[in-house]
C-alpha positions as CSV (number, residue, x, y, z in Angstrom):
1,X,14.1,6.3,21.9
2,X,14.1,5.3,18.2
3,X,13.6,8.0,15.8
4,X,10.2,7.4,13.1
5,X,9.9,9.2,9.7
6,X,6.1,8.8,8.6
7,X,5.7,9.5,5.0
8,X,2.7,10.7,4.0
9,X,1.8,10.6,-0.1
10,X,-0.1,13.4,-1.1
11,X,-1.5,13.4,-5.1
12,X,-4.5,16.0,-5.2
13,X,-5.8,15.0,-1.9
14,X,-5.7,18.3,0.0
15,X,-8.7,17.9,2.6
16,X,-7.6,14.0,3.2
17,X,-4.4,15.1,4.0
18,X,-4.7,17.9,5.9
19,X,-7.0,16.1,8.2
20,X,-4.4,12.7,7.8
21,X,-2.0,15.7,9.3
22,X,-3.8,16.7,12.2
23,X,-4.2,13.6,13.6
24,X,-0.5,13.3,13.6
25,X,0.5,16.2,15.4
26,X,-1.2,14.5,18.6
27,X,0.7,11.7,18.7
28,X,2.2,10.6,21.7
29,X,5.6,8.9,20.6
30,X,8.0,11.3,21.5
31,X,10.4,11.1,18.5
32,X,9.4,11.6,15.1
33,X,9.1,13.5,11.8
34,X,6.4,14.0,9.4
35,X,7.5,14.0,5.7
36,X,4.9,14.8,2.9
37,X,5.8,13.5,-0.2
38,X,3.7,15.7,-3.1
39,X,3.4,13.4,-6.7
40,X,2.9,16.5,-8.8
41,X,-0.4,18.0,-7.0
42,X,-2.3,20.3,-8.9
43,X,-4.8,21.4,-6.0
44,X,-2.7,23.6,-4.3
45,X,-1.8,21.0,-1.8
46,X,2.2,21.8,-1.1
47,X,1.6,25.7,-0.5
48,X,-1.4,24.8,1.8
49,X,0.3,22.0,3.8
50,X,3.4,24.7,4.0
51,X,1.3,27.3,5.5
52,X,-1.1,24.7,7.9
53,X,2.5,23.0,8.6
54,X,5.0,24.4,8.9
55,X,7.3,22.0,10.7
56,X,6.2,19.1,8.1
57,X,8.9,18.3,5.3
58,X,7.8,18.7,2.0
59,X,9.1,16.9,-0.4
60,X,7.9,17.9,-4.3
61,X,8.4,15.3,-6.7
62,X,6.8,17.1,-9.4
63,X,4.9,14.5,-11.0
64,X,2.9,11.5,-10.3
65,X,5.5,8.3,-9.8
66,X,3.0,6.4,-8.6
67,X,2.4,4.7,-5.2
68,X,5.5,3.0,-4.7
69,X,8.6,5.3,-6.1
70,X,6.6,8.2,-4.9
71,X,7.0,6.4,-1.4
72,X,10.8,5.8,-2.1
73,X,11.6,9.4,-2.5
74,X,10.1,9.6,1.3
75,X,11.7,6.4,2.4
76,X,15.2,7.6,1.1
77,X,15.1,11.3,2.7
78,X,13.8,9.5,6.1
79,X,16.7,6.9,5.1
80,X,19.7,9.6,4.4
81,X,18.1,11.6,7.8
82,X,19.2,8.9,10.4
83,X,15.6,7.3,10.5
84,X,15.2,4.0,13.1
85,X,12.5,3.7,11.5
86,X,10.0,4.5,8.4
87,X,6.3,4.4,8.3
88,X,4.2,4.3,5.0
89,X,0.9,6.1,5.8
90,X,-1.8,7.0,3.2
91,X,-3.2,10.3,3.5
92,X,-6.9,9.5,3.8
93,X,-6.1,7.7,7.3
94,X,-6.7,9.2,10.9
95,X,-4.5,7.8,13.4
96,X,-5.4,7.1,17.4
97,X,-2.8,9.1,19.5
98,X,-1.1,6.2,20.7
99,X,-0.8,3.9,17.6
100,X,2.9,4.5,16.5
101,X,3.7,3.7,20.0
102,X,2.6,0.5,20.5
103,X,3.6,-0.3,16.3
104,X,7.4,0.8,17.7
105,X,7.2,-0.9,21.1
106,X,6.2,-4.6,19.6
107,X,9.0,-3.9,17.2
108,X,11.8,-2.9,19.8
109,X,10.7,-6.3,21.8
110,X,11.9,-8.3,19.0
111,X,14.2,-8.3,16.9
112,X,13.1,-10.6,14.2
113,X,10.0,-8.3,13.3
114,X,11.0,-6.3,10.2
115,X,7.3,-5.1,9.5
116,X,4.2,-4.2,11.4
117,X,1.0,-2.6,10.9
118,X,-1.9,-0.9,13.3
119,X,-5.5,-2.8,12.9
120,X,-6.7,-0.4,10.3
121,X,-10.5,0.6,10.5
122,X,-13.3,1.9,7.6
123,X,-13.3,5.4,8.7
124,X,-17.3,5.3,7.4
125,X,-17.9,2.8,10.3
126,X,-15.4,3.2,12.8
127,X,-15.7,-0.1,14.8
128,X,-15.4,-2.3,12.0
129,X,-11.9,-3.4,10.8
130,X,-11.0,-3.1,7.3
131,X,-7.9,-4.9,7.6
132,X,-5.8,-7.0,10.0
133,X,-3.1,-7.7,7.8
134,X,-3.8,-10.3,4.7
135,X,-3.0,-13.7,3.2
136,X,-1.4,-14.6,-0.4
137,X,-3.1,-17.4,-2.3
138,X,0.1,-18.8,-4.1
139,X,-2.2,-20.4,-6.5
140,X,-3.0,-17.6,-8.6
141,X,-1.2,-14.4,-6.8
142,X,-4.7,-13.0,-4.9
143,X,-4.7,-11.9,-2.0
144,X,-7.4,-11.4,0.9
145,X,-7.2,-9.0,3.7
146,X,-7.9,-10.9,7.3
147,X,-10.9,-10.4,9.7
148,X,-12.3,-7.8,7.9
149,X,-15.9,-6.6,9.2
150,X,-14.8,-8.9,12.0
151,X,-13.9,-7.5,15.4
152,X,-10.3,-7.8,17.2
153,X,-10.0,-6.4,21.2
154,X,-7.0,-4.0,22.0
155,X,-5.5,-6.3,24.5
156,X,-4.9,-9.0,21.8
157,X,-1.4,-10.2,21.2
158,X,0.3,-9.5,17.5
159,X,0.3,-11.9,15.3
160,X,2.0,-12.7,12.3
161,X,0.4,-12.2,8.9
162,X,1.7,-13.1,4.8
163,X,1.9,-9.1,4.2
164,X,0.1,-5.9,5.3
165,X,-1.2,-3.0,3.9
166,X,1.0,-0.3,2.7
167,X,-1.9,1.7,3.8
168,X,0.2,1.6,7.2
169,X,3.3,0.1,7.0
170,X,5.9,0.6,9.5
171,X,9.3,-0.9,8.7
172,X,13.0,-1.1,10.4
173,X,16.0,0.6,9.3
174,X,17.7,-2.3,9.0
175,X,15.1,-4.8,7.0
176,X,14.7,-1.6,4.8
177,X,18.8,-1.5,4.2
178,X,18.4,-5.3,3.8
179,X,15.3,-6.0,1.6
180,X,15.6,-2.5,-0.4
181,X,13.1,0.0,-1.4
182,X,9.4,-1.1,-3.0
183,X,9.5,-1.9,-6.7
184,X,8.5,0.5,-8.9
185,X,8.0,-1.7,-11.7
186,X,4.4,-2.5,-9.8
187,X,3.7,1.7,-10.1
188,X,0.5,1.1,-7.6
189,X,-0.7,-2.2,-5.9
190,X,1.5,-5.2,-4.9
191,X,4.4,-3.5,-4.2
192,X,3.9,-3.6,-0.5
193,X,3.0,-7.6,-0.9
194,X,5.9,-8.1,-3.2
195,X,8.3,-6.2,-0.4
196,X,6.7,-8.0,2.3
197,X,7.5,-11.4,0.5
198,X,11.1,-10.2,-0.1
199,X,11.5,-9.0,4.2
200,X,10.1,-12.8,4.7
201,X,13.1,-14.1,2.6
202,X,15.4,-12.3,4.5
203,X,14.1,-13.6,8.7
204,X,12.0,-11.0,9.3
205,X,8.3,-11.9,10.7
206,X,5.9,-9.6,9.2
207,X,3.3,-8.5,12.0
208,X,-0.1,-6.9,12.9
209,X,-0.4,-5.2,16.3
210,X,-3.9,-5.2,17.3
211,X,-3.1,-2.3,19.9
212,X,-2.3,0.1,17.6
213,X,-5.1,1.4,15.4
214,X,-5.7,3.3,12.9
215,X,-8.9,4.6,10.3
216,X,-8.9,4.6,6.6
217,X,-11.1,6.2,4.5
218,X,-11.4,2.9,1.5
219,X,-10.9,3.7,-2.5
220,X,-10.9,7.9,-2.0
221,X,-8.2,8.0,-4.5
222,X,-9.6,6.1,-7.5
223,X,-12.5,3.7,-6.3
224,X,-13.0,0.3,-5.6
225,X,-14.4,-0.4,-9.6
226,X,-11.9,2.2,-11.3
227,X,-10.9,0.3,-14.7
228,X,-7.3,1.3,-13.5
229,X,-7.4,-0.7,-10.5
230,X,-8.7,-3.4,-12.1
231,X,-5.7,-2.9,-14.9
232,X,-3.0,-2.8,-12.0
233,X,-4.3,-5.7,-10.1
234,X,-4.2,-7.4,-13.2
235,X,-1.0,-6.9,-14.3
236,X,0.8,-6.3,-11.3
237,X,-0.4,-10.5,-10.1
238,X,1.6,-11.3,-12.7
239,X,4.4,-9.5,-12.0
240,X,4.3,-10.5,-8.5
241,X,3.7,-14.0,-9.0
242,X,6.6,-14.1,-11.8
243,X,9.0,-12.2,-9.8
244,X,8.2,-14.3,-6.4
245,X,7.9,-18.2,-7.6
246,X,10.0,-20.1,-10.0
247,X,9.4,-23.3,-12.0
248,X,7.0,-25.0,-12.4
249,X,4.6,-23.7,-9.8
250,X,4.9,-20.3,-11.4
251,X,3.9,-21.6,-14.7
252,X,1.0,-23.2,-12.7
253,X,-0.1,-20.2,-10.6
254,X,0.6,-17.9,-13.9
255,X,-1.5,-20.2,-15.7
256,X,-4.6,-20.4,-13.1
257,X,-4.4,-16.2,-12.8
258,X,-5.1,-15.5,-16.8
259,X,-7.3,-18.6,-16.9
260,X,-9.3,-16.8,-14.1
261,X,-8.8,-13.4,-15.7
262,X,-9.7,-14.6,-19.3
263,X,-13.0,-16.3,-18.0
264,X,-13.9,-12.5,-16.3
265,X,-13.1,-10.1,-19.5
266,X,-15.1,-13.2,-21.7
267,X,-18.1,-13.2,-19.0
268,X,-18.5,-9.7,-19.8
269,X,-18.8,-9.9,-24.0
270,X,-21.0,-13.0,-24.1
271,X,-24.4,-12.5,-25.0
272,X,-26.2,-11.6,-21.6
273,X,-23.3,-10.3,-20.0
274,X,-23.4,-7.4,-17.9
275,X,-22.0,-4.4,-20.1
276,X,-20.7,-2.2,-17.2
277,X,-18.4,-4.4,-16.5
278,X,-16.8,-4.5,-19.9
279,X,-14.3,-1.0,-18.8
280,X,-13.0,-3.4,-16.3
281,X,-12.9,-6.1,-18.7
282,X,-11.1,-3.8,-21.0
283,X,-8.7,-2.8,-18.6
284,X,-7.6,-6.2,-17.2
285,X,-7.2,-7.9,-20.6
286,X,-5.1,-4.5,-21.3
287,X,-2.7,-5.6,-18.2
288,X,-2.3,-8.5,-18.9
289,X,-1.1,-7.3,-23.0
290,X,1.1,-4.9,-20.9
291,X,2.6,-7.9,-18.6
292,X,3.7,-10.1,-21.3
293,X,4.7,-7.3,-23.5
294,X,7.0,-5.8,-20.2
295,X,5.4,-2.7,-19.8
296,X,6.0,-1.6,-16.3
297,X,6.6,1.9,-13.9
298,X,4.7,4.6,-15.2
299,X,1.4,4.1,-17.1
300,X,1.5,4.7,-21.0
301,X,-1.2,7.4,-21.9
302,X,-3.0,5.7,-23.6
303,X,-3.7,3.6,-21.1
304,X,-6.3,6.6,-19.6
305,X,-8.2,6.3,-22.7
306,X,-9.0,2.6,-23.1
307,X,-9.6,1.8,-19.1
308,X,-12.0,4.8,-19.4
């Protein structure tokens, strides 16, 4: 039976995570671990998941590294522990009993599956699926998450998808050896695209596996219209579509992205434009200064003051 290491990352999301936790301990895969990766919680989060549980490994990182190295510290314990596997799961997701099953069992049945992912469902309205997996549009670096809203039965075979959520992510020792850990250049958004890219480079079919389902509870940690989502989507396209194409089609899909983001941040200054969206605005045209200025990782300071 092949051994699973879920990492959970936990930043100031006690209640999420304790619930994220509980639905855990019911699973019925036979052989795993739980691993709790803290980025520097202030809420008291690592001495209440301690107490609540116990036989959870906490790992303290001590400060916020963002989505993706915060995730590598997990990935590398689970990694150095004898892991056949490693799953990404966010804290504010409740997982059906049986989901890392049938994620492990459509992985052991073949061998060219590096990645797979559990339909994940909008834990506000359980029956509708926020994601299936999701699609790459080469010709400006945005992506689109599959089906969602739509409806997807249990019995339905896996299918093969551009990337999938690092919302639930499970991934093989060996494509993890092979493809290496997520880029932390990206800090928080497309590093789970960018390493699904790079696992499709090296054979591996990237899957979803409608059997296996999970609920996610969308945007808790900094909302869907946060000026710093807007600034790491912003930046972070670039990066991925720099880091993934070459030539001239990444001139071409660089070009169409800032055209597109250059005709948002304008639409919002122009006489008549909406002024709530000039934050966003702000905080796009602010990526995209960072991109070509190579400002990557962890955020500058400053950069809380003028997405605010």
């Amino acid at each position: 039976m092949p051994r699973v290491t879920i990492v959970v990352l936990n930043w100031n999301g006690l209640a999420d995570t304790l619930e994220c936790l509980e639905s855990l301990v019911h699973l019925a895969y036979p052989d795993y671990e739980i691993v709790v990766a803290d980025n520097g919680s202030t809420d008291g989060s690592v001495e209440v998941i301690r107490e609540r549980f116990p036989s959870v490994v906490l790992l303290e990182n001590g400060e916020n590294l963002g989505f993706a190295e915060g995730n590598n510290v997990g990935m590398r314990y689970a990694l150095g522990a004898g892991a056949d596997y490693v799953l990404l799961l966010n804290n504010d997701t409740v997982a059906d009993p049986g989901f890392l099953t049938g994620l492990v069992e459509a992985c052991e049945a073949d061998a060219e599956i590096g990645v797979a992912s559990p339909l994940i469902f909008s834990y506000d309205v359980p029956d509708e699926i926020w994601t299936a997996g999701a699609a790459i549009n080469w010709a400006n670096g945005a992506t689109r998450r599959l089906r969602a809203g739509g409806r997807l039965h249990a019995g339905e075979p896996l299918f093969d998808v551009d990337f999938v959520s690092g919302c639930a992510l499970l991934a093989k020792r060996e494509a993890i050896e092979k493809v290496g850990l997520l880029d932390p250049d990206f800090y928080l958004y497309y590093e789970e695209v960018d390493w699904c890219v790079r696992a499709h480079a090296r054979g591996y079919r990237v899957v979803c596996v409608p059997r296996a389902r999970v609920w996610h509870k969308v945007s808790r940690s900094m909302g869907a219209t946060c000026p710093l989502v807007s600034y790491y989507m912003s930046r972070n396209a670039l990066l991925f579509l720099r880091k993934n194409l070459s030539g001239g089609r990444r001139a071409l899909s660089l070009g169409r992205n800032l055209a597109s983001t250059a005709r948002s941040v304008v639409s919002a200054y122009v006489k008549g434009g909406d002024a709530s969206r000039r934050p966003n605005a702000r905080a796009q045209a602010l990526g995209v200064w960072d991109f070509f200025g190579g400002r990557f990782g962890v955020p500058r300071p400053s950069i809380l003051r003028v997405t605010a």
